[in-house]
N, C-alpha and C positions, 0 to 999 in steps of 0.2 A: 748518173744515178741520183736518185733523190732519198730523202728522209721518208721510211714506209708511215707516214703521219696523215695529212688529209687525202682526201680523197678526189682523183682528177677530177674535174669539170666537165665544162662542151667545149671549151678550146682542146683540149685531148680528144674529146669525143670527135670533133669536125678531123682532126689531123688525122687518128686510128680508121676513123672509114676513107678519108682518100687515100691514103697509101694501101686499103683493101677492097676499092672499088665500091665502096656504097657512097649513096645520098643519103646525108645528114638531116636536112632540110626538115622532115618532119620527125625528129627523135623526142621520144618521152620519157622523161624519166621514173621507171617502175619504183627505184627504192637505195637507198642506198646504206650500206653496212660493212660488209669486210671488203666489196667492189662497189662501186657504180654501179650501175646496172641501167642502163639504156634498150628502150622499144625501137626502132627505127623500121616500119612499113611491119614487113613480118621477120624481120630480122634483131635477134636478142644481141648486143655489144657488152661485153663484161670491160671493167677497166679498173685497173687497179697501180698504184704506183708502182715506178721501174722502180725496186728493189732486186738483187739478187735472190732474194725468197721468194717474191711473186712470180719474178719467171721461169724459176722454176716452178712453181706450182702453176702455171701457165701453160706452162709448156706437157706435163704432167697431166691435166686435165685433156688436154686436146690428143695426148698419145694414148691414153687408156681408153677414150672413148672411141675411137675411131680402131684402136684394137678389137675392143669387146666387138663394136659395131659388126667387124668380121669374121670372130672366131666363134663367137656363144652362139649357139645351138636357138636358142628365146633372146629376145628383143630385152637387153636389161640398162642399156647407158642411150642418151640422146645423141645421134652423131653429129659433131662441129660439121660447119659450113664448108664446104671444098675449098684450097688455096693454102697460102704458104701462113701456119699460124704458132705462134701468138704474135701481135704486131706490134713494133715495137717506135715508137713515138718519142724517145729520149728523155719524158719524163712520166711515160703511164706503159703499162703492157696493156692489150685486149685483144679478146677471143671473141668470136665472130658465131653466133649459134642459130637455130632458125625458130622462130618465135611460136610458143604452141599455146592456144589462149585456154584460160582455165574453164571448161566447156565440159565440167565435172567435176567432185568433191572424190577424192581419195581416201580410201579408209586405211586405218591400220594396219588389213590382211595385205592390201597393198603392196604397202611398200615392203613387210616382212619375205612375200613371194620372191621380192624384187634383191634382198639380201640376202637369202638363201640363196638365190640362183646364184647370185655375184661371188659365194663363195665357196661355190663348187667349182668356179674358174682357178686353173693351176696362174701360178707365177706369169705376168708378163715375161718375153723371151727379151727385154730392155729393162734397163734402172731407171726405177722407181727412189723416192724418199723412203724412208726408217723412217716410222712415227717417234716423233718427239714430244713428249708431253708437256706443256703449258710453253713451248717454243714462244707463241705469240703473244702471250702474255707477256713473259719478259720483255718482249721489243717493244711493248705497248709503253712497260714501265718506262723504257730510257726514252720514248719519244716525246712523256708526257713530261718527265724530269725536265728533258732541255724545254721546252715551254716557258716562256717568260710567264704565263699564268698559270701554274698546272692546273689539271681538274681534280685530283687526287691529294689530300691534305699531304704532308710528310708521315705523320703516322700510319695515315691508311697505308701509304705506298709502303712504308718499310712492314708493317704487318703481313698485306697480303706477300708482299717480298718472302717473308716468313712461311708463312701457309704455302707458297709455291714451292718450295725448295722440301717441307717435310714432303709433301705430296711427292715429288719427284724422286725424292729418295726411297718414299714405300715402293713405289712403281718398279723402281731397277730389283726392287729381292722380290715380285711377287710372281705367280705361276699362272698362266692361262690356258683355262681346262679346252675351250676350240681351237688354241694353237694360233700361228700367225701366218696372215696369206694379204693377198689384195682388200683393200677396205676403201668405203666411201670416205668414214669416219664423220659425217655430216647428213646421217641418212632420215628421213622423217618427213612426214605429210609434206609441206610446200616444197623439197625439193624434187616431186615427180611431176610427169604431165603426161598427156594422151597424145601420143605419136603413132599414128594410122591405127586409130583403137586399140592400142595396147598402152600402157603402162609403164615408164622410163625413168630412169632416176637423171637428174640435171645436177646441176652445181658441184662438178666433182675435183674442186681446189684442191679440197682436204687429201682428197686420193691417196694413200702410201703403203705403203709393208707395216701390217701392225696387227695385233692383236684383234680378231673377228669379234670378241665383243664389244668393240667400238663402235658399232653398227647396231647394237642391240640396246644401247642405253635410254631409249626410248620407254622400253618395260620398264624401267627403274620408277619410283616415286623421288622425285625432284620439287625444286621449286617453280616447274612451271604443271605441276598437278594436273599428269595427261589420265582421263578418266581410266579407272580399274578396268572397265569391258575392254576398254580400246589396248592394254595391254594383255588382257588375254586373249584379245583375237591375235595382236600380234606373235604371240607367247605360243597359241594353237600355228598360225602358221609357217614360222619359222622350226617350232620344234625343238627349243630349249627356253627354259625359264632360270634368266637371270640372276633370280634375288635366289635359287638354289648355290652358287656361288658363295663363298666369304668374301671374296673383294669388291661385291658390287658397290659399296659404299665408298671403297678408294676410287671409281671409276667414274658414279655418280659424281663427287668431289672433283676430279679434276674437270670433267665435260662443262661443269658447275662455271668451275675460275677459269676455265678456256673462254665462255662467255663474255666474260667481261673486255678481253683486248679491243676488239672493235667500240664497244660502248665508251674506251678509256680515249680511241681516236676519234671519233664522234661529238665527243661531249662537249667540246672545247668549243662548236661550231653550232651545236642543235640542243637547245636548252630543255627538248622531251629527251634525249640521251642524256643529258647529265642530268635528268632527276631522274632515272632510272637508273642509273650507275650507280646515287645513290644510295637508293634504295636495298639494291641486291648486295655493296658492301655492307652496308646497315646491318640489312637481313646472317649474311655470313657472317659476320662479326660478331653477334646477341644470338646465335644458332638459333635464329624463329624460322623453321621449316614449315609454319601455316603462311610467311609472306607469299604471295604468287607473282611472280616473274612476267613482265609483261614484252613485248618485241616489239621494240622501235626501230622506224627505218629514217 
């Protein structure tokens, strides 16, 4: 097992496709954030450090989809590749997906359709994760502490330290008016695509038993300032409005500090991630909610 810190390579990359039958040969690197994320022909490679929390969220991604894939009624998860998944290379896991080029812009009603649907689906008949809120943050923090250089001052870290633990504490006394079922908990424009003309949600690490508003936090006003229409189209499609809630502002807040884990393993490496980590403690820190949030890969 290794430290969930940087992020594997193409030496993991070449290893993760021959043990699952692809050619490496032409891979491109689309982006990389909370996985790798590798092109290979038409074939999508996710990869991510062997931790005990990636594979299982590894493993998790590849069960739900491949479930939905054959019980939901409408077309709502992209199905993994056939074969024995997630693979595991002794120091990255990766899942194996089939590559759908973005051949259309996706709107808000979108991905909303695509949330509704997903929580009209009962409980997988297998275990799933219990959502834990800022789980990644924390692990972000000790990975960046053992760093001979951290990215993160000692003050910021023990602040947001601070801010992570009240947040966590409001979360366990508060009530959620849609109840708790299957969630993406990472759902929003880039992670859908067009699979035989229809509309598919991708990227489903986060996947667990949690709170259905976690899926909705896209309506919220954040610091990445998603235009008012494009929340009420989403708002119209789904069929509840968010900011009707009093917690939406503990939810926005943590979706907020959930952000930053990756940015906190990144930075150390990609000097556009560590000014943007920057930035967004900056921003949390001085509560200037006009900063806007930028995504760096």
């Amino acid at each position: 097992m290794v430290v969930d810190g940087a992020l594997p390579g193409r030496t993991e990359l070449e290893k993760a496709c021959s043990v699952f039958g692809v050619k490496s040969s032409a891979a491109e690197l689309l982006h990389r954030r909370s996985n790798a994320v590798w092109r290979v022909d038409d074939v999508v490679v996710r990869l991510a450090p062997d931790t005990p929390l990636r594979r299982t969220r590894a493993a998790t991604s590849i069960a739900v989809t491949r479930w939905l894939s054959s019980t939901a009624a409408e077309p709502i998860a992209l199905n993994p590749l056939p074969g024995i998944q997630p693979v595991l290379t002794g120091s990255a896991v990766a899942t194996f997906w089939p590559y759908r080029p973005p051949a259309a812009q996706p709107a808000a009603r979108d991905v909303a359709k695509l949330v509704r649907l997903l929580h009209q689906q009962p409980v997988p008949p297998f275990r799933i994760p219990e959502y834990r809120p800022l789980r990644r943050l924390r692990e972000a923090f000790e990975v960046d502490a053992a760093r001979t250089r951290p990215v993160l001052s000692k003050p910021d870290r023990a602040w947001l330290r601070r801010r992570a633990d009240e947040l966590i504490a409001q979360f366990d006394t508060i009530r959620f008016p849609l109840g708790h079922g299957l969630v993406h908990a990472d759902a929003h424009e880039e992670n859908i695509v067009l699979d035989n003309g229809r509309w598919v949600l991708i990227d489903w690490d986060n996947a667990c038993f949690g709170p259905r508003e976690l899926d909705l936090v896209g309506t919220l006003p954040d610091h990445f300032h998603t235009p008012q229409a494009d929340r009420a189209a989403f708002i119209q499609e789904y069929g509840y409005d968010l900011l009707e809630w009093s917690g939406w502002r503990l939810l926005r807040d943590i979706t907020e500090y959930h952000s930053l884990g990756a940015y906190i393993r990144l930075a150390a490496a990609t000097p556009r991630a560590a000014h943007e980590l920057g930035r967004r403690v900056e921003s949390l820190r001085t509560g200037d909610r006009d900063v806007v949030w930028e995504t760096i890969s």
